[in-house]
VOLO-921363 format. One line per field, with one value per residue (C-alpha): x, y, z; chain. Coordinates in Angstrom, 1 decimal. Each point is the difference from the previous one (the first is absolute). Example, Ala and Ser with C-alpha at 12.3 -4.5 7.8 and 13.67 -1.06 7.14 Angstrom:
residues 2
c1 = c(12.3 | 1.4)
c2 = c(-4.5 | 3.4)
c3 = c(7.8 | -0.7)
c = c(A | A)
//
This chain:
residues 312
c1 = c(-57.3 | 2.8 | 1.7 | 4.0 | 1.8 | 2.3 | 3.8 | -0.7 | -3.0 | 2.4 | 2.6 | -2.4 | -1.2 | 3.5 | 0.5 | -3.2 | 1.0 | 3.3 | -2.0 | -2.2 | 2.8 | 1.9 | -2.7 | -0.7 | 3.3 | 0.2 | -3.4 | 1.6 | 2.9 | -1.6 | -2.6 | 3.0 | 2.6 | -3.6 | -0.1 | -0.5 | 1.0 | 3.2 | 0.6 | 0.0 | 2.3 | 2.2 | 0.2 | 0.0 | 3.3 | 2.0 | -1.3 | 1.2 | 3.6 | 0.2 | -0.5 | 2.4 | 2.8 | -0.9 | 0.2 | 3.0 | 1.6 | -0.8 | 2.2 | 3.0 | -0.5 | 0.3 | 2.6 | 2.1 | -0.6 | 1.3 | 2.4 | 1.2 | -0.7 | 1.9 | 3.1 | 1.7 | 0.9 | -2.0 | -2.9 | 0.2 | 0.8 | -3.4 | -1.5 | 1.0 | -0.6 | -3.6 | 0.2 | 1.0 | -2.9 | -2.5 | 0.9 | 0.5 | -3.8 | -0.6 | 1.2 | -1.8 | -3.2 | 0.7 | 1.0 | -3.6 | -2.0 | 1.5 | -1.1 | -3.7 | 0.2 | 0.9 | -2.6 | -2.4 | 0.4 | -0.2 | 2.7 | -0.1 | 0.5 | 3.1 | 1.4 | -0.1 | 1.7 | 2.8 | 0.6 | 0.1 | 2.5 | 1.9 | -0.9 | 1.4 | 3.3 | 1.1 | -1.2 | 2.3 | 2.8 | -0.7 | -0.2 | 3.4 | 1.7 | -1.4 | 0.1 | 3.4 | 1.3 | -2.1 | 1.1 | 4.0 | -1.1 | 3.3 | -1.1 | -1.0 | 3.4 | 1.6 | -2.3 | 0.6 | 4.1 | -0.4 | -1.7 | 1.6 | 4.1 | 0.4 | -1.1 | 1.7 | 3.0 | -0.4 | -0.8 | 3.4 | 1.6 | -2.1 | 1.0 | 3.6 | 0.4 | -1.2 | 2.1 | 3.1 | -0.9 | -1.2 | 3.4 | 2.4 | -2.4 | 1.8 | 3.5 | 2.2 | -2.2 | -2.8 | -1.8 | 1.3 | -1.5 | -3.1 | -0.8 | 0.9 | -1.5 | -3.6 | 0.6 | 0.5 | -2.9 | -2.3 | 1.2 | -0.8 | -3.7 | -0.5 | 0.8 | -2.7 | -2.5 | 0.6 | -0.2 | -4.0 | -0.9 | 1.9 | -1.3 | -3.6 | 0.9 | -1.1 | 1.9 | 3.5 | 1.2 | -1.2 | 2.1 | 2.9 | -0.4 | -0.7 | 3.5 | 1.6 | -0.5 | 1.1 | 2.7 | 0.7 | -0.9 | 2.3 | 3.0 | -0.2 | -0.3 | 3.3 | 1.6 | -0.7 | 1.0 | 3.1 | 0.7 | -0.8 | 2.6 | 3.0 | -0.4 | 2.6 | -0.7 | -3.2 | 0.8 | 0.7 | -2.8 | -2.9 | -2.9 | 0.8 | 0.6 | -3.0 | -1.8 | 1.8 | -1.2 | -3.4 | 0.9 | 0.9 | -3.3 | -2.3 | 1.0 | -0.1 | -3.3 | -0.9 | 1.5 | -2.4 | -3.2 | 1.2 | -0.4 | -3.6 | -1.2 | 0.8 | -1.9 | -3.3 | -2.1 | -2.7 | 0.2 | -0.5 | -2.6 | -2.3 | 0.2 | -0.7 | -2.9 | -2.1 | 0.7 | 0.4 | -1.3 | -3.1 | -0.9 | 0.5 | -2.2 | -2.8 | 0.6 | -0.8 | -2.8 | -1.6 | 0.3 | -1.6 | -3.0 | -0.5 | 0.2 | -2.5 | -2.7 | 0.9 | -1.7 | -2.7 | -1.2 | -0.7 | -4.1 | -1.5 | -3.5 | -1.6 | 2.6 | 0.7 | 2.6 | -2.3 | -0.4 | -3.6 | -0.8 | 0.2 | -3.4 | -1.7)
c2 = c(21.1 | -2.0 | 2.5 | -0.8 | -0.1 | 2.1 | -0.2 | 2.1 | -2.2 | -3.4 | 1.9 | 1.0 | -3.6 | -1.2 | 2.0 | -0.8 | -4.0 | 1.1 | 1.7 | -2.9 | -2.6 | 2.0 | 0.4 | -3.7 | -0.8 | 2.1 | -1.1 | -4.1 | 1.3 | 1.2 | -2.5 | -2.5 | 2.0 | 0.7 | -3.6 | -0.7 | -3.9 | 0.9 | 3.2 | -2.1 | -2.6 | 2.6 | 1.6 | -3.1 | -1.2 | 3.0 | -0.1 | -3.3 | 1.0 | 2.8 | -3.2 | -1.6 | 2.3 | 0.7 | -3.8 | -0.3 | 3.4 | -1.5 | -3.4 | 2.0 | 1.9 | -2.9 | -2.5 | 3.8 | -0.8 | -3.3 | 0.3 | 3.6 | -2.9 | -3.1 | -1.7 | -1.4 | 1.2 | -2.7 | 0.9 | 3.7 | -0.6 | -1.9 | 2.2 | 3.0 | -1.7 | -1.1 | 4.4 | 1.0 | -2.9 | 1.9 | 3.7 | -1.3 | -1.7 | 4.1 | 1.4 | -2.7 | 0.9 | 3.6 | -0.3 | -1.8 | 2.8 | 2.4 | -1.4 | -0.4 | 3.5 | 1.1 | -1.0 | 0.3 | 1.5 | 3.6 | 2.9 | -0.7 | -3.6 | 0.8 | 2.7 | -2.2 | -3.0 | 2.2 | 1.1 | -3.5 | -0.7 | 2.9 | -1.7 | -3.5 | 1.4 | 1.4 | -3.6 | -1.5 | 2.1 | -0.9 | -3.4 | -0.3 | 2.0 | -2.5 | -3.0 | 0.4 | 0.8 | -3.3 | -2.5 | 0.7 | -0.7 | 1.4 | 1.2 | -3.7 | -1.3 | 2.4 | -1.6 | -3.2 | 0.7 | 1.8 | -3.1 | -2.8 | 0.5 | 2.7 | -1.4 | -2.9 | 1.9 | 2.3 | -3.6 | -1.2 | 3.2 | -0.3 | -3.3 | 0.3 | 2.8 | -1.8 | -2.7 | 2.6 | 1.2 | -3.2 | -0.9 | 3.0 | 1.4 | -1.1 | 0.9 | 3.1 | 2.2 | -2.0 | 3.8 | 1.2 | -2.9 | 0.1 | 3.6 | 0.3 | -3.3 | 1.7 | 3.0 | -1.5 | -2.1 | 2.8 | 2.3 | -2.9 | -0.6 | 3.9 | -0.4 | -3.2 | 2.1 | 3.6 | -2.2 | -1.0 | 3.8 | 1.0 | -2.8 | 1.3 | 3.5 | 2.3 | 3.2 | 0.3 | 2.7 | -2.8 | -2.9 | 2.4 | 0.2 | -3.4 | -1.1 | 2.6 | -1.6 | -3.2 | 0.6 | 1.4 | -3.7 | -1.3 | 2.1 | -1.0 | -3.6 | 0.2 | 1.5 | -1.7 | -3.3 | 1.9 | 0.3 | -3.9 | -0.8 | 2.3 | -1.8 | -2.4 | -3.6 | 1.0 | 1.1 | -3.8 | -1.4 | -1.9 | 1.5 | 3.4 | -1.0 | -1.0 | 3.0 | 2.2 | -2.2 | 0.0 | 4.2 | 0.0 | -2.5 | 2.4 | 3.5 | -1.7 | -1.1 | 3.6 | 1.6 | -2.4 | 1.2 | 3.7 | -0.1 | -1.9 | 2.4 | 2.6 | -0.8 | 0.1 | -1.9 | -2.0 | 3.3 | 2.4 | -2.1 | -0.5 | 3.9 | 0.9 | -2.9 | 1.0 | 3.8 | 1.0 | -3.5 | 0.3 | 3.6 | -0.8 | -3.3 | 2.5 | 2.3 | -2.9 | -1.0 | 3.3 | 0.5 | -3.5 | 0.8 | 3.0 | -1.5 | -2.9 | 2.9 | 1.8 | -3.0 | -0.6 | 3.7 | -0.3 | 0.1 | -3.0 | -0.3 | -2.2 | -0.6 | 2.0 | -2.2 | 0.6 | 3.5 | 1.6 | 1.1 | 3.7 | 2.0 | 1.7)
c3 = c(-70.7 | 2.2 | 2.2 | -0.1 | 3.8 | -0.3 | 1.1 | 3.4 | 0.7 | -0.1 | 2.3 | 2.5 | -0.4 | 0.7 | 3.1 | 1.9 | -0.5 | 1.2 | 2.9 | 0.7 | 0.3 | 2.3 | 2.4 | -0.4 | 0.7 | 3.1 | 1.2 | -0.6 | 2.0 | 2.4 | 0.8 | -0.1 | 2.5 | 2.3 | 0.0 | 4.0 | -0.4 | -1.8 | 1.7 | 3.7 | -1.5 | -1.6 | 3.4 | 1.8 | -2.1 | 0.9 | 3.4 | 0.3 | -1.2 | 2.8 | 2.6 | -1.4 | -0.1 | 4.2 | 0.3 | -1.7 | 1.8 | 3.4 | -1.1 | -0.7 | 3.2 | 1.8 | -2.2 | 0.5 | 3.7 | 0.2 | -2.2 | 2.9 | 2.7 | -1.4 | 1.6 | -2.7 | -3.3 | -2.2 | 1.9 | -0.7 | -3.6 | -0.4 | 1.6 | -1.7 | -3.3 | 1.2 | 0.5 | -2.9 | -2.3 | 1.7 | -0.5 | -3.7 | -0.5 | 1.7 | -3.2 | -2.9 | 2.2 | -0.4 | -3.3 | -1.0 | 2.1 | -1.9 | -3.3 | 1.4 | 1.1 | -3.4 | -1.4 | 2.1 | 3.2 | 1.2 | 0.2 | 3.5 | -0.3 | -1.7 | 2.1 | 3.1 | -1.6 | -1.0 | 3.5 | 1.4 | -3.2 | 1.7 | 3.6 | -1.7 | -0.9 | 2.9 | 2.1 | -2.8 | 1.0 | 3.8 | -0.7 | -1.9 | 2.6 | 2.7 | -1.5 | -1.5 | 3.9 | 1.5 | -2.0 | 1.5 | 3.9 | 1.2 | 2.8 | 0.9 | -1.3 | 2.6 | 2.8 | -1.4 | 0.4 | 3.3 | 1.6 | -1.7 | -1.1 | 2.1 | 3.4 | -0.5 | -0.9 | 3.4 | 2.0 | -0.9 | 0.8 | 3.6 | 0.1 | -0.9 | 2.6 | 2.6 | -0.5 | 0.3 | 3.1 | 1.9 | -0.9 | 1.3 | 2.6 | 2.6 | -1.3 | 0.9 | -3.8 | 1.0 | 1.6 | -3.5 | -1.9 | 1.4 | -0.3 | -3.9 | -0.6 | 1.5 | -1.9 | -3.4 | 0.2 | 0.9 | -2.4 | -2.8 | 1.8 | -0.2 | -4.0 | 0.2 | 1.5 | -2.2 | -3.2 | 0.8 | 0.0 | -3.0 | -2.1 | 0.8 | -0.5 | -3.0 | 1.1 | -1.6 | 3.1 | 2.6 | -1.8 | 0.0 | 3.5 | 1.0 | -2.6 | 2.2 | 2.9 | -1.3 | -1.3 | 3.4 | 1.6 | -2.9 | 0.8 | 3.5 | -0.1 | -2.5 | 2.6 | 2.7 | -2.1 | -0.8 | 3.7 | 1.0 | -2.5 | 1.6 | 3.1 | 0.8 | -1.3 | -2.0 | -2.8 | -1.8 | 2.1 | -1.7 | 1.6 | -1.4 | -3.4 | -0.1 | 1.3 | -2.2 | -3.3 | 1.3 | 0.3 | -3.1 | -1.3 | 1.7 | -1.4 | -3.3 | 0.5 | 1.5 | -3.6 | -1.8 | 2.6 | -0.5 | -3.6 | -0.4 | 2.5 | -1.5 | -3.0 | 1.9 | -2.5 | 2.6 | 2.0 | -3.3 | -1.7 | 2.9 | 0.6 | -3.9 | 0.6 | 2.9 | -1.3 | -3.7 | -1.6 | 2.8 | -1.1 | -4.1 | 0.4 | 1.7 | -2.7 | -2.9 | 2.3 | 0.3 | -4.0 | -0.8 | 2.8 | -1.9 | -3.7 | 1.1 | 1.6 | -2.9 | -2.4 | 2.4 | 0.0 | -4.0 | -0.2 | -1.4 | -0.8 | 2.5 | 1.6 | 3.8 | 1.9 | 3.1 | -0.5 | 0.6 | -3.7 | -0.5 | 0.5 | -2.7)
c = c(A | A | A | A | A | A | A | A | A | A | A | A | A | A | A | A | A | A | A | A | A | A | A | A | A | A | A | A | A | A | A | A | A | A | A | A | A | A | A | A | A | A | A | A | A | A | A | A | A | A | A | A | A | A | A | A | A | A | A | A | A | A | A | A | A | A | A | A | A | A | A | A | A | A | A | A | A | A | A | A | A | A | A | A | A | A | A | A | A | A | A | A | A | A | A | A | A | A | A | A | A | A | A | A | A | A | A | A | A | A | A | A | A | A | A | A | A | A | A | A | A | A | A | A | A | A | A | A | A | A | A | A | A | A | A | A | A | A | A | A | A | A | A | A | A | A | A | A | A | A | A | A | A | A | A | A | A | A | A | A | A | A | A | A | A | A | A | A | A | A | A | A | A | A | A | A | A | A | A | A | A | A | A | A | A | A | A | A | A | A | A | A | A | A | A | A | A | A | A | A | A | A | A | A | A | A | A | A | A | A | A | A | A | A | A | A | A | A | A | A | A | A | A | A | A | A | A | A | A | A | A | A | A | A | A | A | A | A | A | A | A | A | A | A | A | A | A | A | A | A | A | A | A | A | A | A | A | A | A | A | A | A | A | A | A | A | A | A | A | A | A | A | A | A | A | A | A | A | A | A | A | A | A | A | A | A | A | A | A | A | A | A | A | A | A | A | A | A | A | A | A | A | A | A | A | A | A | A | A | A | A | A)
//
């Protein structure tokens, strides 16, 4: 007589093919994610992105450099942009790592790349702050007026001076002439010479000072213009018109000086460079050395990297 399965038969039937495909499954998954040839080239590919991301970190670094360094303004700018393209292909090769990682890469993998994310931001912040100052070069502007317009303006106050007293230093003032002549122009020289230190200087208290003194130079060269024009038959004369509009040209000039130096931008980007952008680009560095030994450490049948294989 036929014996019937019965109903709990076909459901313990059910389950151990249920059973047996599972373990199949895992053993195909397994034998496929053990795979040494696609395990190297998996590890090899995110390896690669790591190098990338240093090379591409050390070309902002030094685009940010030139762009600190540059004397004119279209140089900066190109500079700066050339900065800013390479932080950017930083942050799609971040972006890619992090997929990899999520699907295959370790919790330590993962942990590390979001630390240099962290790293990345703050370089990004550096980096705006610094390039944004570079590209305005008013510290160099300042040079370029303290040197150019302003010299010549302070040659034909010199000159114009000179001229004044050559022609009454023999006349009954001509003692008189000579002495507030001398004084005027050294008080203007004085101003020539404070105004090279303050456009270098990052200390707001010392650019008080050195504007104090200055305006001290200023006040006196007024003066003695002032008294060259009370003397008797100078006051309509030529000669000191001249030195009183090449007055006049100068502490214009000196206004314009004051006020790009004050801004600080060559002088307050190189400093955030060689300190705060130097110590976030070690930082990034650091995280992406780490990230790449990271990958490396993952075992890999057959494969060592060098290493002596472990004992048994």
């Amino acid at each position: 007589m036929a014996v019937r399965p019965r109903t709990q038969d076909f459901l313990w039937m059910a389950a151990g093919a249920v059973v047996l495909a599972l373990v199949l499954l895992v053993v195909w998954r397994f034998r496929q994610e053990t795979n040494p040839a696609q395990a190297l080239a998996f590890q090899a590919r995110r390896v690669d992105l790591v190098g990338k991301m240093q090379l591409a970190l050390a070309r902002s670094a030094e685009a940010e450099k030139s762009a600190v360094l540059a004397v004119t303004d279209r140089d900066s700018q190109g500079f700066a942009d050339q900065a800013r393209a390479a932080t950017a292909e930083v942050e799609e090769e971040r972006q890619e790592l992090a997929k990899l990682l999520d699907a295959g890469g370790t919790q330590r993998e993962r942990d590390l790349l979001g630390q240099f994310e962290q790293a990345l931001k703050d370089l990004e912040r550096v980096d705006d702050e610094v390039l944004r100052l570079a590209v305005r070069n008013t510290n160099l502007k300042a040079y370029a007026l303290l040197f150019g317009p302003a010299a010549d303006a302070l040659g034909g106050f010199e000159a114009a001076l000179s001229r004044l007293t050559d022609k009454f230093a023999a006349g009954p003032s001509g003692k008189q002439v000579v002495k507030l002549a001398f004084e005027a122009r050294n008080a203007l020289l004085h101003v020539q010479v404070l105004l090279s230190p303050h456009v270098a200087e990052e200390s707001d208290p010392r650019m008080d000072a050195l504007e104090a003194l200055m305006q001290k130079d200023e006040n006196q060269a007024r003066s003695d213009l002032e008294g060259l024009a009370a003397l008797a038959g100078l006051k309509a004369d030529p000669d000191l018109a001249s030195a009183r509009t090449a007055f006049d040209r100068y502490r214009e000039l000196k206004v314009q000086i004051l006020a790009l130096s004050r801004e600080n931008t060559n002088v307050r980007s190189l400093a955030i460079s060689l300190n705060q952008k130097r110590k976030a680009t070690i930082l990034c560095q650091d995280a992406l050395a780490a990230e790449k030994q990271a990958i490396l450490d993952e075992p890999i049948a057959g494969v060592t990297y060098g290493r002596p294989p472990s004992p048994r």
